[in-house]
Backbone bond lengths (Angstrom), bond angles and torsions (degrees), N, CA, C in turn:
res aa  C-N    CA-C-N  psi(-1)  N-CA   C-N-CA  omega(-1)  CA-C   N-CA-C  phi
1 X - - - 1.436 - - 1.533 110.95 -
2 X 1.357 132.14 -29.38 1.247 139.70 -143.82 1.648 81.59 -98.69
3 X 1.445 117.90 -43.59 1.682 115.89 -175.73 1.413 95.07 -62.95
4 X 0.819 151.58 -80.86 1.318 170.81 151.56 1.961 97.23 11.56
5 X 0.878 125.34 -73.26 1.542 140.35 176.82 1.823 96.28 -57.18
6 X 1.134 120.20 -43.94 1.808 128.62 178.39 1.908 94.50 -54.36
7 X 1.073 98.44 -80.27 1.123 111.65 -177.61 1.338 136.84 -44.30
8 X 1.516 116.56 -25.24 1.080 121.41 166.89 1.637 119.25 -84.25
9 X 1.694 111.61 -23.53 0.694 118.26 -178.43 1.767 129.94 -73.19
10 X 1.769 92.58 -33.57 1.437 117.28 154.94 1.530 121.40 -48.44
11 X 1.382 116.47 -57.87 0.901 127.68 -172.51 1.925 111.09 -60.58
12 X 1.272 112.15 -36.24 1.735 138.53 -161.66 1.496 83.34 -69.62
13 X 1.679 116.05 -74.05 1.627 122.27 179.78 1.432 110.31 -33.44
14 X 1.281 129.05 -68.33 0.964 142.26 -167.57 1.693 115.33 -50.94
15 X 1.243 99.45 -56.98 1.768 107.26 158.46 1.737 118.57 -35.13
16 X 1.424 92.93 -53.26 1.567 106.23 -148.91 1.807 69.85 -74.95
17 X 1.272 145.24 -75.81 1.381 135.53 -148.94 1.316 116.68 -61.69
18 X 1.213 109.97 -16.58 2.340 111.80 169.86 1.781 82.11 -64.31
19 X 1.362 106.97 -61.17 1.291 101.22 -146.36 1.940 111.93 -51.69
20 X 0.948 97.09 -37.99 1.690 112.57 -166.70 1.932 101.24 -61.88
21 X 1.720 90.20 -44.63 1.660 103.37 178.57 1.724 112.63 -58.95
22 X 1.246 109.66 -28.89 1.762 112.35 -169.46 1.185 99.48 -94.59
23 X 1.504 139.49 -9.75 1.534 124.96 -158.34 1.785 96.21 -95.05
24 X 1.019 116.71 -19.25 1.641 118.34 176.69 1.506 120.33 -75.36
25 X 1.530 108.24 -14.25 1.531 106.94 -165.85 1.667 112.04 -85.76
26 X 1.331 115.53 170.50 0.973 110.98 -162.20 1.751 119.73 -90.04
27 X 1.110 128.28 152.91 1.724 107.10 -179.82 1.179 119.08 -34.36
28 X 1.168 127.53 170.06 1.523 153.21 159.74 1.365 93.64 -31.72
29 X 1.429 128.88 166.37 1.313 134.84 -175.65 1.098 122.52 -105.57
30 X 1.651 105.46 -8.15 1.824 125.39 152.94 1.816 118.69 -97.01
31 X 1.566 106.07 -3.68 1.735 90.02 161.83 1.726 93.21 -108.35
32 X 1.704 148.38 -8.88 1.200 113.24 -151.45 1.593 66.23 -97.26
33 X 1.287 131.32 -49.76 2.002 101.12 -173.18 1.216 120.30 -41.64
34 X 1.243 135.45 -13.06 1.630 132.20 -153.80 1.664 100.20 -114.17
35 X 1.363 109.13 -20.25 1.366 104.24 -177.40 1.737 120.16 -79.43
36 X 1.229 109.79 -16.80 1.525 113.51 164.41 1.862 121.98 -79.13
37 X 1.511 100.34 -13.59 1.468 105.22 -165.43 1.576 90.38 -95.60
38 X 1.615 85.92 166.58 1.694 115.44 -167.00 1.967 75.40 -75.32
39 X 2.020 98.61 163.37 1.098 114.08 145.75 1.573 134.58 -46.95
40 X 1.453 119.86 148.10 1.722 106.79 -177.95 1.597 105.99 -63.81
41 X 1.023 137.32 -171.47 1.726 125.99 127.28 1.858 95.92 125.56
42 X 1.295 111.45 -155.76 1.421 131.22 163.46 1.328 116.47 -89.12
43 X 1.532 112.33 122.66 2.032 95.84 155.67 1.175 81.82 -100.04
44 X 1.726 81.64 147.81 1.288 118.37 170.56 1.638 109.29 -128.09
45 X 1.232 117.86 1.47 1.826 101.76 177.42 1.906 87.99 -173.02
46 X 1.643 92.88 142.19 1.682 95.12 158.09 1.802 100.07 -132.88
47 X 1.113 112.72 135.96 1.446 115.12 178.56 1.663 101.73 -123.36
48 X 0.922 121.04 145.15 1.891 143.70 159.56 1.687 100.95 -86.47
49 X 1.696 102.75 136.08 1.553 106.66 -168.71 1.692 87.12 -151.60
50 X 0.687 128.41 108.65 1.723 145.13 -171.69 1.430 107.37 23.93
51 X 1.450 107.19 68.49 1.797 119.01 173.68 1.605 106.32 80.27
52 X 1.490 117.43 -2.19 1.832 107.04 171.42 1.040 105.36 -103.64
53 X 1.180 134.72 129.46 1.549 149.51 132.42 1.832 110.53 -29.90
54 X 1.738 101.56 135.75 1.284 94.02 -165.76 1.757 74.44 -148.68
55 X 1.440 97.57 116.66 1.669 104.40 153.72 1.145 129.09 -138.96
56 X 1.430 104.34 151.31 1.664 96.42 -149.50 1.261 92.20 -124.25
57 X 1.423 115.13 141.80 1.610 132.41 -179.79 1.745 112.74 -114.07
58 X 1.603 107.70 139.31 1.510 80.96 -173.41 2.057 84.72 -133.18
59 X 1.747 106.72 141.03 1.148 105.24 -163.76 1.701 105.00 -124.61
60 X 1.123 106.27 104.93 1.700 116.78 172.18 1.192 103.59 -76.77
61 X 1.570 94.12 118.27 1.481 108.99 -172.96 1.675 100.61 -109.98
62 X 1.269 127.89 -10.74 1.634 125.94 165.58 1.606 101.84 -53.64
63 X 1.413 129.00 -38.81 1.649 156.57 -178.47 1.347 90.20 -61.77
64 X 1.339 137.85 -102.43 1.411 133.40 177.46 1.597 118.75 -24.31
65 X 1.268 127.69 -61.62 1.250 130.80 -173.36 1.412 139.61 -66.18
66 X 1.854 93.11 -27.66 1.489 125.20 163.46 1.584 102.65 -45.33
67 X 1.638 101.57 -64.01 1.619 108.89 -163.98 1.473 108.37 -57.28
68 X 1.188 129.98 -50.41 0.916 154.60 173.31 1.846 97.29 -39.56
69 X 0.955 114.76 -68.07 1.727 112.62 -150.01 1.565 88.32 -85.41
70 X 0.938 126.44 -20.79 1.726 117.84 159.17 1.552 111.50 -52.89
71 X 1.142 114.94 -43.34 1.488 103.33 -172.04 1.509 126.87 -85.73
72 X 1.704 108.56 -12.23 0.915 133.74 -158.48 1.512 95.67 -82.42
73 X 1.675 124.46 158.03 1.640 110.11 173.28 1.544 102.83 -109.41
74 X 1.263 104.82 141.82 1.365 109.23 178.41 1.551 106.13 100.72
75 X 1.346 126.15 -12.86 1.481 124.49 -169.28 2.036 96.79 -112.10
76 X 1.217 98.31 141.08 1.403 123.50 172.80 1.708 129.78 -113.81
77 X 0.716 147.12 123.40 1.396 143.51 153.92 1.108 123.23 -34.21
78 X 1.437 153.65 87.19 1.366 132.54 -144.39 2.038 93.96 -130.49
79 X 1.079 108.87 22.41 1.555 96.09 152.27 1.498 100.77 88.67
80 X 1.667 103.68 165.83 1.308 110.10 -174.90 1.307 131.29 -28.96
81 X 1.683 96.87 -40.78 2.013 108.11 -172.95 1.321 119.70 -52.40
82 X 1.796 108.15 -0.57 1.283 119.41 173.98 0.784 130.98 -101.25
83 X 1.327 109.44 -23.43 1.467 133.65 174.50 1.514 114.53 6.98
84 X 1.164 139.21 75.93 1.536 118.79 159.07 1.410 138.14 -40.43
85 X 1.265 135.82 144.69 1.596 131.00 171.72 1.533 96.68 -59.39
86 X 1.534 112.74 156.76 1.046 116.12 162.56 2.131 117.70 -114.89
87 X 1.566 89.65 169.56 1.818 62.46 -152.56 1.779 107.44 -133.15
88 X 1.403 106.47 106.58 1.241 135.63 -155.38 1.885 104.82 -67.28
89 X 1.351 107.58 122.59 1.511 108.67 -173.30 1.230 106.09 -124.69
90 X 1.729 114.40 152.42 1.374 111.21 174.17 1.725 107.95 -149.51
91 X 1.260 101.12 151.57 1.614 100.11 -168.47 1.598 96.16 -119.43
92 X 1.013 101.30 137.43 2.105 110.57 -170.38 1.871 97.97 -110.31
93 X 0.973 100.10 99.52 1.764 92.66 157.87 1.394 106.73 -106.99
94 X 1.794 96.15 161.27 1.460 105.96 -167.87 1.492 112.79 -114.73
95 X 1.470 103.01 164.99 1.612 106.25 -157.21 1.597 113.03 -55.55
96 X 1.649 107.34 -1.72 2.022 107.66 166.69 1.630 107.16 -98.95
97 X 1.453 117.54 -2.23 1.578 111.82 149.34 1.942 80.96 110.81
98 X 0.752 118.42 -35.13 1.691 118.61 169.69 1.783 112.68 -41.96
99 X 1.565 103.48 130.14 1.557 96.10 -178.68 1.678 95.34 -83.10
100 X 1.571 109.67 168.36 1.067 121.31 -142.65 1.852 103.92 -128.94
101 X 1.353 119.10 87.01 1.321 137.89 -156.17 1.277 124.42 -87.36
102 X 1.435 112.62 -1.94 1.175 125.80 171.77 1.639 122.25 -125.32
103 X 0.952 113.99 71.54 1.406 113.19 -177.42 1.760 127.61 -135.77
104 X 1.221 113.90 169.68 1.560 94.42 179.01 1.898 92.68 -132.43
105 X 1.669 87.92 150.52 1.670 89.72 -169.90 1.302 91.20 -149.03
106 X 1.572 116.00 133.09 1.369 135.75 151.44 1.409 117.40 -102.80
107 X 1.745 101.09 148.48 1.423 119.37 178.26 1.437 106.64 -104.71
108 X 1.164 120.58 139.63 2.112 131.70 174.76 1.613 84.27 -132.43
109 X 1.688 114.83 101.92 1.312 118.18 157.19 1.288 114.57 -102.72
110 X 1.415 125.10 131.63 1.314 122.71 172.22 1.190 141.92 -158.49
111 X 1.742 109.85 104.37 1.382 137.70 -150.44 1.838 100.02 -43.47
112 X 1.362 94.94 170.54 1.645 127.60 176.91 1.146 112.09 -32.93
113 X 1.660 103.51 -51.69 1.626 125.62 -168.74 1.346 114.19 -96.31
114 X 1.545 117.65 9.43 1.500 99.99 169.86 1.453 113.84 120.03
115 X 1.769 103.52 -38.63 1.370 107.20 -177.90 1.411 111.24 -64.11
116 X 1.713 112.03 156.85 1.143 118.96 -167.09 1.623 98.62 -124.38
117 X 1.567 130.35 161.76 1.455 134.58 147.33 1.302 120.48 -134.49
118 X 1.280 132.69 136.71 1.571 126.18 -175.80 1.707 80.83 -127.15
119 X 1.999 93.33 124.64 1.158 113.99 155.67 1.821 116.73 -129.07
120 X 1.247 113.58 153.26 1.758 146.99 -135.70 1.637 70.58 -116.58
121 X 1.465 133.87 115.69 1.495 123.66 154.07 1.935 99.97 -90.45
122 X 1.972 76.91 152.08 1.089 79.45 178.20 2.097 106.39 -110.39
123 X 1.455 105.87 166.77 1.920 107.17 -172.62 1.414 95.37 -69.57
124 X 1.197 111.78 130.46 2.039 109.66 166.21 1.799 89.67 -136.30
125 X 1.406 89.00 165.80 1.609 107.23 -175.39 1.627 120.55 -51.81
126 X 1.838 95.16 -17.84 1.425 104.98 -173.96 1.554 116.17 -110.72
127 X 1.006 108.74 1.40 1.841 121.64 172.27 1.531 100.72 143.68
128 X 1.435 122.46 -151.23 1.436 127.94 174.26 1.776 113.15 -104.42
129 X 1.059 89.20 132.39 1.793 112.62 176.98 1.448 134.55 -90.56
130 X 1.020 152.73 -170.49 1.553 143.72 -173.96 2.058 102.47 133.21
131 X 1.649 89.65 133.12 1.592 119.40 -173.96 1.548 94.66 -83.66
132 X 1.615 111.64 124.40 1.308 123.00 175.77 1.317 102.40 -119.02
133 X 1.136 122.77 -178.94 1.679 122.45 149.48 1.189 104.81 -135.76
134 X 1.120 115.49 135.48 1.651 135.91 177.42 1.622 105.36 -110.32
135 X 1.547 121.47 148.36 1.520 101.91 169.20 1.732 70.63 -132.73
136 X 2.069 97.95 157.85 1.046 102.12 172.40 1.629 128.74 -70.97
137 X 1.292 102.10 160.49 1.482 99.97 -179.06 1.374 119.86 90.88
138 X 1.618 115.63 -17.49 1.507 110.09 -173.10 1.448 104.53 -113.18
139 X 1.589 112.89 133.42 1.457 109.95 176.09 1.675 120.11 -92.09
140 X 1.245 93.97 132.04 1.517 106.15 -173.39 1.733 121.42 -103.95
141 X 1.268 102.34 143.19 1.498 101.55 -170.15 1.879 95.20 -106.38
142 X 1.333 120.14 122.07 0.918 126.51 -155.69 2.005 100.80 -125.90
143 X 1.354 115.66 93.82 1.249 105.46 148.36 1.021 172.23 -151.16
144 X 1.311 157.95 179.75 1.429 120.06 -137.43 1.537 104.80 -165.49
145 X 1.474 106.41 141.76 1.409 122.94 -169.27 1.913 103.59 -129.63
146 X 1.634 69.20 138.43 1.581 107.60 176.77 1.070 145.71 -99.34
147 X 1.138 143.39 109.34 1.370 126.86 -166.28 1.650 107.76 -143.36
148 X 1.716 91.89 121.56 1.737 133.34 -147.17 1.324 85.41 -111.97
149 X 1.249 125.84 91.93 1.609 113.28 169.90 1.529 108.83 65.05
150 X 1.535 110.79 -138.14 1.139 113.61 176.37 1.637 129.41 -93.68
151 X 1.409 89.34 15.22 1.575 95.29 -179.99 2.021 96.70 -116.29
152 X 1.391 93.91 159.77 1.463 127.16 -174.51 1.342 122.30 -115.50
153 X 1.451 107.09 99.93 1.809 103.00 -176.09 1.533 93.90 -111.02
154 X 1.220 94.88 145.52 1.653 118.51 167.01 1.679 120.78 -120.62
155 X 1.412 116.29 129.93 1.274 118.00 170.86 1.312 115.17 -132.02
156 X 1.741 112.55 166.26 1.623 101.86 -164.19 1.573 68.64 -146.79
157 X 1.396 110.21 157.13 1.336 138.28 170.95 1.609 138.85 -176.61
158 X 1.552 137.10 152.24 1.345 114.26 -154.79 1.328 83.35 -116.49
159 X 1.223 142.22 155.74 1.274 168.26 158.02 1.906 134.37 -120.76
160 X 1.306 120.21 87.92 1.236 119.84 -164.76 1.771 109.87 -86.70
161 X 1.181 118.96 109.47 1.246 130.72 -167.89 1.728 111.68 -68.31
162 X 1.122 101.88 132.56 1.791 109.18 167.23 1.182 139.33 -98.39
């Protein structure tokens, strides 16, 4: 029994010290390159909100996928009914110029006509992300709150989609 209790206990240490050894290393070697680079997509707006820099990238991914499924065999373009969301990003640096990796940010988009969308961003290597839909031609008032620790930034802005 006593080997038995040794052994598990060996084994427990041993666990616990990979684990302690891996938590220091650095991302994957495809998120720590990506974490210095701009978002993919369009900027379309940078706003200042009590000393943070806030720029927002917006990435049509019907645009990417189009090209893509052209080249592909067996894949077609089959028109609006496919329409993908497109998916609105923003990178927050803080008033010491450091981007800002811990935060939570919601989107309130809401078209010409009234319609509304509330999107939940999610953390990516390149700032925070979230699926909107834009249709062209309609301008949208888009805005969105932040929360940096214990402080609360809010921004409002119009954006006319293409």
């Amino acid at each position: 029994m006593k080997v038995l209790k040794m052994f598990s206990l060996i084994l427990l240490c041993a666990f616990l010290l990979t684990m302690t050894a891996h938590a220091g290393d650095p991302a994957p070697e495809g998120h720590q390159a990506m974490a210095g680079e701009t978002p993919p997509g369009k900027h379309i707006k940078t706003s200042t909100v009590d000393n943070h820099t806030l720029a927002y990238y917006l990435l049509d991914r019907n645009e990417s996928t189009a090209d893509a499924a052209h080249t592909m065999p067996g894949m077609a373009h089959s028109g609006d009914k496919d329409k993908k969301p497109d998916h609105l990003m923003v990178t927050i640096t803080g008033p010491d110029g450091r981007k800002i990796e811990d935060a939570r940010v919601g989107y309130l988009v809401t078209s010409g006509t009234g319609k509304t969308q509330k999107a939940m961003t999610m953390a990516m290597p390149t700032g925070y992300g979230a699926d909107v839909t834009l249709e062209a031609g309609q301008t949208y008032t888009i805005k969105v709150k932040l929360q940096v620790g214990a402080v609360t930034l809010l921004d409002e802005f119009s954006h006319k989609a293409e």
